[in-house]
C-alpha positions as CSV (number, residue, x, y, z in Angstrom):
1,X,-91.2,-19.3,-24.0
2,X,-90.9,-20.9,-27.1
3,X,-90.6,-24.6,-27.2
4,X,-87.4,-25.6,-28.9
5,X,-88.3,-27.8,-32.4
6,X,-87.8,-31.4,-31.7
7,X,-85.1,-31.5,-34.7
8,X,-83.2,-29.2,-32.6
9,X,-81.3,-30.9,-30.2
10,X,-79.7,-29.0,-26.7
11,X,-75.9,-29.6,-26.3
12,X,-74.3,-29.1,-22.8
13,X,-73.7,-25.7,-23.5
14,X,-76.7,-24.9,-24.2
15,X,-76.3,-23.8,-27.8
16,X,-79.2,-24.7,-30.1
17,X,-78.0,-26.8,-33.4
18,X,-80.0,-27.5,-36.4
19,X,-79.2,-30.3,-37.7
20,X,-80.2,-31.0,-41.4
21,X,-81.8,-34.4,-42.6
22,X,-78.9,-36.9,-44.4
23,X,-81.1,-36.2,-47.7
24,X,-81.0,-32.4,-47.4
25,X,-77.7,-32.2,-46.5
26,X,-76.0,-34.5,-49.0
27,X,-76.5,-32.7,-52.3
28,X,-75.8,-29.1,-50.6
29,X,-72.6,-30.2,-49.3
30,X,-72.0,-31.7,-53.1
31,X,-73.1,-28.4,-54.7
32,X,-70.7,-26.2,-52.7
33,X,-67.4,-28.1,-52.9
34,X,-68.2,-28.6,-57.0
35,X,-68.0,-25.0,-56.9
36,X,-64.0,-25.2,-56.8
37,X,-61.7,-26.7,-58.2
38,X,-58.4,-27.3,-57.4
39,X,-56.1,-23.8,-58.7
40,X,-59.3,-21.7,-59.0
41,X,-59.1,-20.7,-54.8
42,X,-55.3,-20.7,-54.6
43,X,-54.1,-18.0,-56.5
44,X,-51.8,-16.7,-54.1
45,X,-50.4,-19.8,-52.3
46,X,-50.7,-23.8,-53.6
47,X,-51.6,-26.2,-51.3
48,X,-48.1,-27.9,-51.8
49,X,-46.2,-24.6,-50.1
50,X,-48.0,-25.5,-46.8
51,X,-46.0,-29.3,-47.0
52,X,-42.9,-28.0,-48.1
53,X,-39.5,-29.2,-45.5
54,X,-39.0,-25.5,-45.0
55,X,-42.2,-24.5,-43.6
56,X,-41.0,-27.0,-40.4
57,X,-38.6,-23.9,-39.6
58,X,-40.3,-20.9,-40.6
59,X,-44.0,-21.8,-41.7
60,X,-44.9,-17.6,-40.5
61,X,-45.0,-16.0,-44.4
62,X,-47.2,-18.8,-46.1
63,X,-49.7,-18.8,-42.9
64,X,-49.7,-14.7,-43.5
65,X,-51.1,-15.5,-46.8
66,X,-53.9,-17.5,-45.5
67,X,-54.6,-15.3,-42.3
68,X,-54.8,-12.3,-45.1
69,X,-56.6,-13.9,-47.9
70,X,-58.0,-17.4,-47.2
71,X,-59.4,-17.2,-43.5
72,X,-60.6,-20.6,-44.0
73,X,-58.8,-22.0,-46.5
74,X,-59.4,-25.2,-48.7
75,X,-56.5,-27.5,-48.6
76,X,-57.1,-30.1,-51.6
77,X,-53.7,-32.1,-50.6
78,X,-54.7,-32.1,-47.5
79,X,-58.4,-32.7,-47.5
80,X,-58.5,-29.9,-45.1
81,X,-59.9,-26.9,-43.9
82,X,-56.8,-24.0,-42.3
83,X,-58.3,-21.5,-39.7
84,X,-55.6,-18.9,-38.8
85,X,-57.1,-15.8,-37.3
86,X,-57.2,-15.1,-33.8
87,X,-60.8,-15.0,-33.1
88,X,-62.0,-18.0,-35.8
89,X,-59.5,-19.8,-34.5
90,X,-60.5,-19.5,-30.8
91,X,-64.2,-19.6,-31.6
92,X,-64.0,-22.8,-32.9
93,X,-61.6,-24.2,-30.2
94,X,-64.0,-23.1,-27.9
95,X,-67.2,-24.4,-29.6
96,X,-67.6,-28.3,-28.4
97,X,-70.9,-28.9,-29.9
98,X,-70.0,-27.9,-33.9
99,X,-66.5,-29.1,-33.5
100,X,-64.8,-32.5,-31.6
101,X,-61.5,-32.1,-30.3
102,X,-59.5,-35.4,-29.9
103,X,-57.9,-36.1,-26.7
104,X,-53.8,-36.0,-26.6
105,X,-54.7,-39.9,-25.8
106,X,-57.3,-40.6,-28.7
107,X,-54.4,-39.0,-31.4
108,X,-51.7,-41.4,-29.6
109,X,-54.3,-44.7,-30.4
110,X,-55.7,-44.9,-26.6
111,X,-58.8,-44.7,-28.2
112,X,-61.1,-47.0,-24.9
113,X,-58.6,-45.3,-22.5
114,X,-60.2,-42.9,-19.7
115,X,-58.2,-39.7,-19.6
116,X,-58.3,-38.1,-15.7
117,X,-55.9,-35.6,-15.7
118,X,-58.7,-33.2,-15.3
119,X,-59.5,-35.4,-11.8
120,X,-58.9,-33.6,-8.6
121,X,-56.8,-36.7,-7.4
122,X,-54.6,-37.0,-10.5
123,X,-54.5,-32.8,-10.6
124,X,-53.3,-33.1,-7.4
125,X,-51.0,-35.0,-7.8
126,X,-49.4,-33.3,-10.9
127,X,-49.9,-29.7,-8.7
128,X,-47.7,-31.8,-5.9
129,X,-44.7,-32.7,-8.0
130,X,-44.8,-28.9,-9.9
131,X,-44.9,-27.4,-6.4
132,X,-42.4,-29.7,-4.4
133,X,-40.7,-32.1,-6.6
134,X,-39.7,-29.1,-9.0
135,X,-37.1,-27.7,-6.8
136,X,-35.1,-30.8,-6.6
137,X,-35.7,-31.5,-9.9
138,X,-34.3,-28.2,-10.9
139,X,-31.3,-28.7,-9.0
140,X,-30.2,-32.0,-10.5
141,X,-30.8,-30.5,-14.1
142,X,-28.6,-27.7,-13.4
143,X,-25.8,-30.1,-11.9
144,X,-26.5,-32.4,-15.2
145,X,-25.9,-29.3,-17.1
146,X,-22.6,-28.5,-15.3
147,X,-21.2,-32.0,-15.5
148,X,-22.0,-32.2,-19.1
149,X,-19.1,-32.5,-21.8
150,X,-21.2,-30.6,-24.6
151,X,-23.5,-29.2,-22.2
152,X,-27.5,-28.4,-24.0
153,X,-29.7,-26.3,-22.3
154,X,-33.0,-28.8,-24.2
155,X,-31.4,-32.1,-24.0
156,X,-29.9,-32.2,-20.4
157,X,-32.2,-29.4,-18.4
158,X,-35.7,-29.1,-19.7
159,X,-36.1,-32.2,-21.4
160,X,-34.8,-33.6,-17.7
161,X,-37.0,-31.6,-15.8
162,X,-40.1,-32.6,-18.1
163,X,-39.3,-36.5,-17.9
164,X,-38.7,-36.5,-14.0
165,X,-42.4,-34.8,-13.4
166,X,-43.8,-37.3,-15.9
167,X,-41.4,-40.7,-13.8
168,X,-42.3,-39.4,-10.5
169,X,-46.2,-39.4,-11.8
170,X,-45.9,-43.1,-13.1
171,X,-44.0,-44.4,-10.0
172,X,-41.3,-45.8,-12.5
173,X,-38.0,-46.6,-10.9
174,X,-35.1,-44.5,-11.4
175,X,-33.0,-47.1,-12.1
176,X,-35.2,-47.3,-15.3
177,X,-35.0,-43.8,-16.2
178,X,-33.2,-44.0,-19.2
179,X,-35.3,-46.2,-20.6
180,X,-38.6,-44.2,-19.8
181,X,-36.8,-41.4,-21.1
182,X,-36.3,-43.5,-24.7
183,X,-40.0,-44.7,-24.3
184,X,-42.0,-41.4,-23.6
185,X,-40.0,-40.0,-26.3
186,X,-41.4,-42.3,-28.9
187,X,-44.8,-42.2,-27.4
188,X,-44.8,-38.5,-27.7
189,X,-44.8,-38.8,-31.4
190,X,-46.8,-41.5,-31.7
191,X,-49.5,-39.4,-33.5
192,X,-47.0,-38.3,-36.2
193,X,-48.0,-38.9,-39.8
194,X,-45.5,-40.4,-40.4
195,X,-45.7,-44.2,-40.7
196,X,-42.3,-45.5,-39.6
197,X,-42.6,-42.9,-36.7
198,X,-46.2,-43.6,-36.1
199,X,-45.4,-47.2,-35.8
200,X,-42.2,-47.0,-33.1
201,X,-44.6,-44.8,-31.0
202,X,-47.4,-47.3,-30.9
203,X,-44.5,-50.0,-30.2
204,X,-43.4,-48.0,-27.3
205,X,-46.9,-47.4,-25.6
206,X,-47.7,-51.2,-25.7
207,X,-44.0,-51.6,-24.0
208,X,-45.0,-48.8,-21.0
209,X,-48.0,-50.0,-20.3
210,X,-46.7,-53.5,-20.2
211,X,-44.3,-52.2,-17.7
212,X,-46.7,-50.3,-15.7
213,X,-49.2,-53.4,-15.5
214,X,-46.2,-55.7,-14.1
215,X,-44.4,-53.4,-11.5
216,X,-46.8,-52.8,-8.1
217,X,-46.8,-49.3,-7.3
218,X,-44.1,-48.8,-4.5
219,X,-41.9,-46.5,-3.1
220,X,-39.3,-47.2,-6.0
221,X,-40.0,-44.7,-8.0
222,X,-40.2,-41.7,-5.6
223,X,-37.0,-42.7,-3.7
224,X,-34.9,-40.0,-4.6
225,X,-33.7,-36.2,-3.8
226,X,-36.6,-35.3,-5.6
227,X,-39.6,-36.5,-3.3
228,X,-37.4,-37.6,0.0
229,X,-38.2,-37.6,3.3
230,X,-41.6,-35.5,1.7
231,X,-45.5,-36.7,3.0
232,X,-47.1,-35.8,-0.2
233,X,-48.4,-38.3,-2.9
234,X,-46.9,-38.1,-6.2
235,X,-48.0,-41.3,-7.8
236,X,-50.7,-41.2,-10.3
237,X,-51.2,-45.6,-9.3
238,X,-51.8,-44.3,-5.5
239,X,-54.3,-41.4,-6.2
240,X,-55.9,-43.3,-8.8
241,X,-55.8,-47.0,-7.4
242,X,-58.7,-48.2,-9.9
243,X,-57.0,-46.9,-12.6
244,X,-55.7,-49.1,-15.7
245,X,-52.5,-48.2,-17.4
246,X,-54.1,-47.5,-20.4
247,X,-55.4,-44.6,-18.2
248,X,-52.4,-44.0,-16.2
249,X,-51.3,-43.3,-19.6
250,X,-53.7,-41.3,-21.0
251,X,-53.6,-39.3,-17.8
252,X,-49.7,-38.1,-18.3
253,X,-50.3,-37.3,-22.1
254,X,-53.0,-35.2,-20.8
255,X,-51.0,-33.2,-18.3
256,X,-49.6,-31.7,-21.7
257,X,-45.7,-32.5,-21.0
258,X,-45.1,-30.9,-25.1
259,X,-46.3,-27.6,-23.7
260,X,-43.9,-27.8,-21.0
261,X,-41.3,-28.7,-22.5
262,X,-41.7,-26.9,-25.4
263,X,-42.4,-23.6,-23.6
264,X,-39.4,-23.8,-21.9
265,X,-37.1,-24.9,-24.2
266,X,-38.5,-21.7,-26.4
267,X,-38.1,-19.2,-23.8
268,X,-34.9,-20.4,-22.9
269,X,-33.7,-19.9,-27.0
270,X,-35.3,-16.7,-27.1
271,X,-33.8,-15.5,-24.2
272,X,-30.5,-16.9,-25.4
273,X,-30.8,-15.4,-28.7
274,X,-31.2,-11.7,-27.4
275,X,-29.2,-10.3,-24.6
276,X,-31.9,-7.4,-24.4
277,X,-34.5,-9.7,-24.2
278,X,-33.0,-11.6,-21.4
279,X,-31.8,-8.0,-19.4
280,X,-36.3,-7.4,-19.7
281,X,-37.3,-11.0,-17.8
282,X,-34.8,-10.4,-15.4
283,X,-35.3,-6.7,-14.6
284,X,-38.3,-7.4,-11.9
285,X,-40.2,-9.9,-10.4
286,X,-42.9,-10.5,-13.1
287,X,-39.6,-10.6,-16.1
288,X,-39.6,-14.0,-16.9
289,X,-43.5,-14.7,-16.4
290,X,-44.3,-12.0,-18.9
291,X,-41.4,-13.5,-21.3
292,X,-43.0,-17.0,-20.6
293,X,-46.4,-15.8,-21.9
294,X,-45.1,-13.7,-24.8
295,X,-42.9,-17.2,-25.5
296,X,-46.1,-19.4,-25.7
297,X,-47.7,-16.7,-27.9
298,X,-44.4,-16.0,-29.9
299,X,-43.5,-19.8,-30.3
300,X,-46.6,-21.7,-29.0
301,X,-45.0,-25.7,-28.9
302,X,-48.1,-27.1,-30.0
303,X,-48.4,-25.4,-33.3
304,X,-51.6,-26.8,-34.9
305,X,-54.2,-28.5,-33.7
306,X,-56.5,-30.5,-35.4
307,X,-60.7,-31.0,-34.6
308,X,-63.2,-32.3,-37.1
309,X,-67.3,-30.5,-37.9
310,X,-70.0,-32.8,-36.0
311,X,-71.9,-32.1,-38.7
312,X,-72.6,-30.0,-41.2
313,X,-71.8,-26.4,-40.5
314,X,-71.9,-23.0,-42.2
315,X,-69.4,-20.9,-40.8
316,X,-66.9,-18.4,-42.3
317,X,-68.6,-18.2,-45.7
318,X,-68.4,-22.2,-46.0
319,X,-70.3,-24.7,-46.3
320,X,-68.0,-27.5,-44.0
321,X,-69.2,-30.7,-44.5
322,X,-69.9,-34.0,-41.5
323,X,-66.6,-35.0,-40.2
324,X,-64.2,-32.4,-42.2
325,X,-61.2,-32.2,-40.8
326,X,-60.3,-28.4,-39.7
327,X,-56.5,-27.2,-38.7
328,X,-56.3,-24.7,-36.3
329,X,-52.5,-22.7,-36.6
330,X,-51.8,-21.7,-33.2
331,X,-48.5,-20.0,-35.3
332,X,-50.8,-18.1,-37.3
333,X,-53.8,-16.8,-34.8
334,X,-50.9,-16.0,-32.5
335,X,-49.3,-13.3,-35.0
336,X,-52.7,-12.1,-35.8
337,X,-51.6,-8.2,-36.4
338,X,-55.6,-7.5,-35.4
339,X,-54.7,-8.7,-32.1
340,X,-50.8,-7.8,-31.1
341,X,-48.3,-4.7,-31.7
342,X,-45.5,-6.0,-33.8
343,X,-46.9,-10.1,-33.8
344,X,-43.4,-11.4,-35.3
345,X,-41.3,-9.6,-32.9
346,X,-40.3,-11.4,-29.6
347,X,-41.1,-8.7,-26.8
348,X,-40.1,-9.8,-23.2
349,X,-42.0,-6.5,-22.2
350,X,-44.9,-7.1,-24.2
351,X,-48.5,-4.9,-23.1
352,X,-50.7,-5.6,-24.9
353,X,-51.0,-9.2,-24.1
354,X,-53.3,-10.8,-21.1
355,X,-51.3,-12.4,-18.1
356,X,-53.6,-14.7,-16.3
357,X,-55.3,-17.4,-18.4
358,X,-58.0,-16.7,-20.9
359,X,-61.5,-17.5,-20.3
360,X,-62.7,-18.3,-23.8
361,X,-62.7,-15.8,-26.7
362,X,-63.5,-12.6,-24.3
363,X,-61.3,-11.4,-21.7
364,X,-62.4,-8.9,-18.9
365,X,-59.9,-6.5,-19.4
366,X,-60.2,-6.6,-23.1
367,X,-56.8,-8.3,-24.3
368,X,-55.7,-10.8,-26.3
369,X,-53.7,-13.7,-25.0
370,X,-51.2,-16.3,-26.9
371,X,-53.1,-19.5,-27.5
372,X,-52.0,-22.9,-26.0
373,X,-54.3,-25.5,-27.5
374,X,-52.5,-28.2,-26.3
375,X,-53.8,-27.7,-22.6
376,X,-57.2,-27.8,-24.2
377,X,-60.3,-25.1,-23.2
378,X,-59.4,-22.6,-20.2
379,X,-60.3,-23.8,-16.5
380,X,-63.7,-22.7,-15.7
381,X,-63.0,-22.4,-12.0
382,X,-62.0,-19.4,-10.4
383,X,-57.7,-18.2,-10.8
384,X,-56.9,-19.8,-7.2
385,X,-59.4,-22.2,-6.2
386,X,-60.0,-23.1,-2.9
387,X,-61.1,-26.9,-3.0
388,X,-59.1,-28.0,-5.8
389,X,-55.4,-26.9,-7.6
390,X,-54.9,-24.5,-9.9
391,X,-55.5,-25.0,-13.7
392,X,-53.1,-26.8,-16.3
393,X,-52.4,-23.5,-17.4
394,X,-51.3,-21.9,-14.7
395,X,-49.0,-24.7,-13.3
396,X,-47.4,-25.2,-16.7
397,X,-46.5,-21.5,-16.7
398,X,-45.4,-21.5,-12.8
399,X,-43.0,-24.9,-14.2
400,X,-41.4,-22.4,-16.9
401,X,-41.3,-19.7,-14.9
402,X,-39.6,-21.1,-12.1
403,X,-37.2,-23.4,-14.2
404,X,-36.0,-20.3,-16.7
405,X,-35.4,-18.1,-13.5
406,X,-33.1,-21.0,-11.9
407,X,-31.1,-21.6,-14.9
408,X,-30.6,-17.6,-15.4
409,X,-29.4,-17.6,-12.1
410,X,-26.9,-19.6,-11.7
411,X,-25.6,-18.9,-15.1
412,X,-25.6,-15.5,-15.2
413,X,-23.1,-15.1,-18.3
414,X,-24.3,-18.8,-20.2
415,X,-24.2,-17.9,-24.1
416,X,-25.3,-20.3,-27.3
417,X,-22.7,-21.8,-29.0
418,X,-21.8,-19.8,-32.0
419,X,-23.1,-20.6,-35.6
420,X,-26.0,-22.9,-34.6
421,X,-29.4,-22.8,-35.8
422,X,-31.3,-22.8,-32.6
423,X,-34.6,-21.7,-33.9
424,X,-37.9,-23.6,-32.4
425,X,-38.5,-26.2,-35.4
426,X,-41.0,-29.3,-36.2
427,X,-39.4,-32.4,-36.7
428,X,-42.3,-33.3,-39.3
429,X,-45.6,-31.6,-40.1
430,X,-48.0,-30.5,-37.1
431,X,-45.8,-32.0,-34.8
432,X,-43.9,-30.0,-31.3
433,X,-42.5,-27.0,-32.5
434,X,-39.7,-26.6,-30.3
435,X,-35.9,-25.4,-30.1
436,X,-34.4,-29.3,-29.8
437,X,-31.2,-28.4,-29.4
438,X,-29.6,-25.3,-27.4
439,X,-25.9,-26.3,-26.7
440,X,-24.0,-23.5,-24.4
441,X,-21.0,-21.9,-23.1
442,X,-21.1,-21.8,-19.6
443,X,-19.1,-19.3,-18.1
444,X,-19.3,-19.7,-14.4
């Protein structure tokens, strides 16, 4: 066997990458981006139509153009790199030692803070409060949603149900719920690029983690319908007793809570929007789990994600220099027509789509499936392990699934309110993509 050149070094997966001396590299890097110049590789689409306040609605046509024409496009504006078909997109997702992915933690500024969400203590303990607290959860949520004067199926049941799991993991007090509510919201955009935004987020993580460093972990925060009378650990600070907030933290952010939310809210505004659609989920046993896969594919939450070349790679007829900054479109690889039938039509039935988790770019029985990046690389244990929970993936999708069939049920006949826009939206660029608002009727 062939001894591997010193210059050559051997990631942990094993891939082989040449890396090119700083003097080398620096004027090949210089020669290929003097090739362009700003107009001469954007005939068809300006980098300015990609920023525009419309594209926070419907984004789908101008990411067609690139999927089409540009596979990796150049953004100048930007100083960026798009990537919007199906397989480039999951390639480099996938490929750890070209590409570094931040953390949901690193983006937020918890930069020296130890994510364990992947843990089997704090997995557990997010798998205990999908499979036990949920219920209860549910129920309040629905009750909020009755009692409510302008009742909204986002604002007082899945954004409820999101906040509680997150609470119940931080052992905060319910009597400070609506204030944890406030807080997480503003830490969950505390990655915007927005300043002002930006800055209230950072404001509002230095304020949690002030809280969670004075309160002792105690029964406060668990004493509730939710987790009564119920011998199971739901508190990230008892699990993970050497933890430091900062890592409590960074531990909730990477449970993914967007993804949840976000998937939930979408299905529920799809489902909503298309009284055929809904008929579909609830026609069998699998309805609404096949719906809540075609939703994350249809109207994935996290719609872009970023990740940055190691070094200097040549890949999709570029030359990407150390440290560029690539964008992954999740909308765009996910209405890849070379992968689905129909990729802009919502299909609660939908085929040809996979329905367990993907394992990497290759699936065993040959389909595609619609990309989450926000739960980060597919589990690599087995789909029901025996000494540890089941993935991210799969208990985010059992949390929709479960919470969409609730609601559907016990309002069989709920309707949107006429004349609103309830299409999944950003609030600002490469942010949540998510219906934020779904007021309803409720009929029973």
């Amino acid at each position: 066997m062939a001894r591997k050149p010193a210059d050559q070094p051997l990631p942990s997966n094993g891939v082989a990458i040449t890396r090119r001396s700083t003097q080398n590299s620096a004027y090949r890097t210089y020669e290929v981006h003097q090739r362009e110049r700003v107009g001469q590789s954007t005939e068809k689409i300006k980098p300015i139509a990609l920023i525009r306040d419309d594209q926070l609605v419907s984004p789908f046509d101008n990411l067609a153009i690139l999927r089409e024409h540009y596979p990796c496009y150049r953004d100048w504006l930007g100083n960026a790199y798009w990537l919007t078909r199906f397989e480039d997109v999951t390639s480099v997702f996938a490929d750890r030692a070209n590409f570094r992915v931040p953390t949901r933690a690193e983006n937020c500024g918890l930069t020296q803070a130890s994510d364990t969400s992947a843990s089997i203590p704090a997995h557990t303990v997010w798998a205990n409060l999908i499979d036990n607290a949920l219920p209860n959860i549910i129920s309040d949520a629905l009750k909020n949603l009755r009692s409510s004067d302008k009742p909204d199926v986002t604002i007082d049941y899945t954004l409820y149900i999101t906040t509680e799991l997150q609470r119940l993991a931080l052992d905060i007090p319910e009597q400070q719920r609506d204030w944890f509510s406030t807080t997480l919201w503003h830490i969950q955009r505390a990655d915007s690029w927005q300043v002002e935004v930006a800055e209230r987020g950072t404001a509002a993580i230095e304020e949690l983690i002030a809280q969670l460093s004075n309160v002792n972990p105690s029964s406060a925060g668990v004493s509730n319908t939710a987790t009564d009378k119920l011998p199971i650990t739901y508190s990230l600070r008892t699990a993970c007793p050497a933890a430091t907030p900062e890592d409590l933290l960074a531990t909730v952010l990477g449970f993914e809570a967007r993804t949840l939310h976000g998937g939930l809210a979408n299905l529920c505004q799809a489902l909503l929007a298309d009284d055929n659609a809904r008929s579909t989920a609830r026609s069998n046993n699998q309805g609404f789990k096949i719906a809540c896969l075609e939703t994350l594919r249809h109207a994935p939450p996290v719609p872009t994600v970023h990740c940055y070349a190691r070094h200097e790679v040549e890949r999709f007829g570029r030359l990407l220099p150390e440290g560029a900054l690539i964008r992954l479109s999740a909308l765009a690889a996910n209405r890849d027509p070379q992968q689905f039938d129909c990729p802009n039509e919502f299909l609660a039935n939908r085929s040809d789509i996979c329905h367990r988790e993907a394992r990497g770019q290759f699936r065993a029985d040959g389909l595609a499936t619609g990309l989450s990046l926000g739960m980060g690389l597919p589990s690599k244990h087995p789909a029901e392990p025996e000494d540890r929970p089941r993935s991210l993936y799969a208990l985010t999708r059992d949390a929709i699934v479960r919470s969409a069939t609730a609601l559907f049920d016990e309002f069989e006949d709920i309707t949107l309110q006429a004349d609103h826009d309830s299409r999944p939206r950003s609030l600002a660029m490469f942010e949540a993509h998510i219906a934020w608002s779904l007021p309803v009727k409720l009929r029973n």
